[in-house]
C-alpha positions in Angstrom: -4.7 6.9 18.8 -3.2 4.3 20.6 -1.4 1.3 18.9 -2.2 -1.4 20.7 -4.7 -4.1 19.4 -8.1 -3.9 21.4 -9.8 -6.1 19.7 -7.5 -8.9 19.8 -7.5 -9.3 16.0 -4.3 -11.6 15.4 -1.6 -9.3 12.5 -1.9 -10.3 9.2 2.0 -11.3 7.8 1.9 -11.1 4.2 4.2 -13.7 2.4 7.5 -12.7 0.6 6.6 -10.4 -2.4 8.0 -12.0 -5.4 8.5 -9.4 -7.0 10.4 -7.2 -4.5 14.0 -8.8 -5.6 13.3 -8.2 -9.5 12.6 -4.4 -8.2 16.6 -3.8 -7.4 17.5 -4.7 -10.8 14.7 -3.8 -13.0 12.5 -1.0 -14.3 9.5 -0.7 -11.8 7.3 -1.1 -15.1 8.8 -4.3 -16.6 8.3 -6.0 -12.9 4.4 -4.7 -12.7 4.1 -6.5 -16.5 5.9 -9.7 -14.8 4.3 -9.5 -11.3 1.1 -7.9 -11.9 -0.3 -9.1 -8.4 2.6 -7.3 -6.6 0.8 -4.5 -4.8 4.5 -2.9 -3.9 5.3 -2.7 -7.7 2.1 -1.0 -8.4 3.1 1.5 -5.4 6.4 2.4 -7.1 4.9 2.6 -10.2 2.6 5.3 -8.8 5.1 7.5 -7.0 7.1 7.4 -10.2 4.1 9.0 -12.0 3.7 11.2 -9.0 7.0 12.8 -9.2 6.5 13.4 -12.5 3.0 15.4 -12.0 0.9 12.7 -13.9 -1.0 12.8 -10.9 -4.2 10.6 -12.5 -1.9 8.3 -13.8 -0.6 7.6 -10.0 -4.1 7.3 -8.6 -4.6 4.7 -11.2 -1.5 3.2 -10.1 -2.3 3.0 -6.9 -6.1 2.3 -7.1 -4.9 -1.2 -9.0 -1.8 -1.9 -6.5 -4.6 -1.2 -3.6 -7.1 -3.8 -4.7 -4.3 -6.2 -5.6 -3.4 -5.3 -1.6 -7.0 -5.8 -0.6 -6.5 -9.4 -2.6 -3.5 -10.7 -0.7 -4.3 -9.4 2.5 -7.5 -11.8 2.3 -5.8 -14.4 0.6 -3.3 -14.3 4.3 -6.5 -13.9 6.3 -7.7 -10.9 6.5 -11.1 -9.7 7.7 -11.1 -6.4 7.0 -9.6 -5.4 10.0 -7.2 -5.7 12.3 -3.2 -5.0 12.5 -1.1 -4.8 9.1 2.4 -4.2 11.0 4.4 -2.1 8.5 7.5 -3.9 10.6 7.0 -7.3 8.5 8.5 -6.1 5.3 6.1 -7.5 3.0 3.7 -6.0 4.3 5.6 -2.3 2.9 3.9 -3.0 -0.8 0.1 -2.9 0.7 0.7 0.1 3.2 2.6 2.0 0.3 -0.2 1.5 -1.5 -2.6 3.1 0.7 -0.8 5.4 1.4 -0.2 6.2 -2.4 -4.0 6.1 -3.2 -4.4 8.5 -0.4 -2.0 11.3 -1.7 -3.5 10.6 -5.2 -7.0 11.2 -3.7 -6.0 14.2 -2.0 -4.5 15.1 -5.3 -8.0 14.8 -6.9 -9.8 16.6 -4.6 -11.5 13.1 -3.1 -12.2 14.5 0.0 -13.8 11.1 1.4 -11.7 8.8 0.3 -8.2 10.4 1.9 -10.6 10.7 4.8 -11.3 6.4 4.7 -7.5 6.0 3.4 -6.1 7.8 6.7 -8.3 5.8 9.0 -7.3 2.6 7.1 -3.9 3.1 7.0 -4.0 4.7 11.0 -6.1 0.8 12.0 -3.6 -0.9 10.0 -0.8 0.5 11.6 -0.2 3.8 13.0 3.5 4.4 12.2 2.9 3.3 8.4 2.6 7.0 7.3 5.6 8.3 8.9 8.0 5.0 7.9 6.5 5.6 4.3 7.6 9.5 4.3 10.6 8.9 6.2 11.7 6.1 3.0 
């Protein structure tokens, strides 16, 4: 898959997460209960409970930091499709999301939905998955 744009759709540049500074001094949880809307806190939140094994914990976790993603991504503009460069940092807390939903689907046995989550993530941007496993 190629990365380049084809269909001319401009990127969508998330503003500055306000919650991603809290996140170096504070417990993941306490910054989801103050910045509920931050789609990268919901992300953390879910690989914690990953790591753990409280693997439908994380797909919760992720499920609600992937529709709060879906909500700022349309707030900035978003059609629904078109580039979501994982270079423009806060951008990182959508992406992660996905791609956290997606390893909680597999988890599930959600065949589809890793299926929709890979193709989302790949037409967002196609080095998101390997920056996110590379963090």
């Amino acid at each position: 898959m190629s990365s380049a744009n084809l269909l001319g759709v401009p990127a969508t540049l998330l503003p500055v997460d306000a919650a991603a500074s809290a996140l170096e001094a504070r417990p993941v949880v306490e910054v989801v209960v103050e910045h509920p809307e931050s789609s990268l806190a919901w992300a953390l939140l879910a690989d914690e409970a990953a790591d753990r094994g409280a693997v439908v914990e994380a797909y919760a976790y992720a499920r609600v930091g992937y529709h709060r993603g879906l909500d700022s991504l349309r707030k900035a503009g978003w059609r629904g499709q078109g580039p979501v460069p994982w270079s423009h940092e806060p951008n990182r807390g959508v992406l992660r999301s996905l791609y956290a939903l997606r390893r909680g689907a597999e988890a599930i046995g959600e065949t589809q939905e890793v299926d929709r989550l890979t193709t989302f993530l790949n037409d967002a941007d196609p080095s998101a998955v390997a920056a996110i496993e590379g963090v």
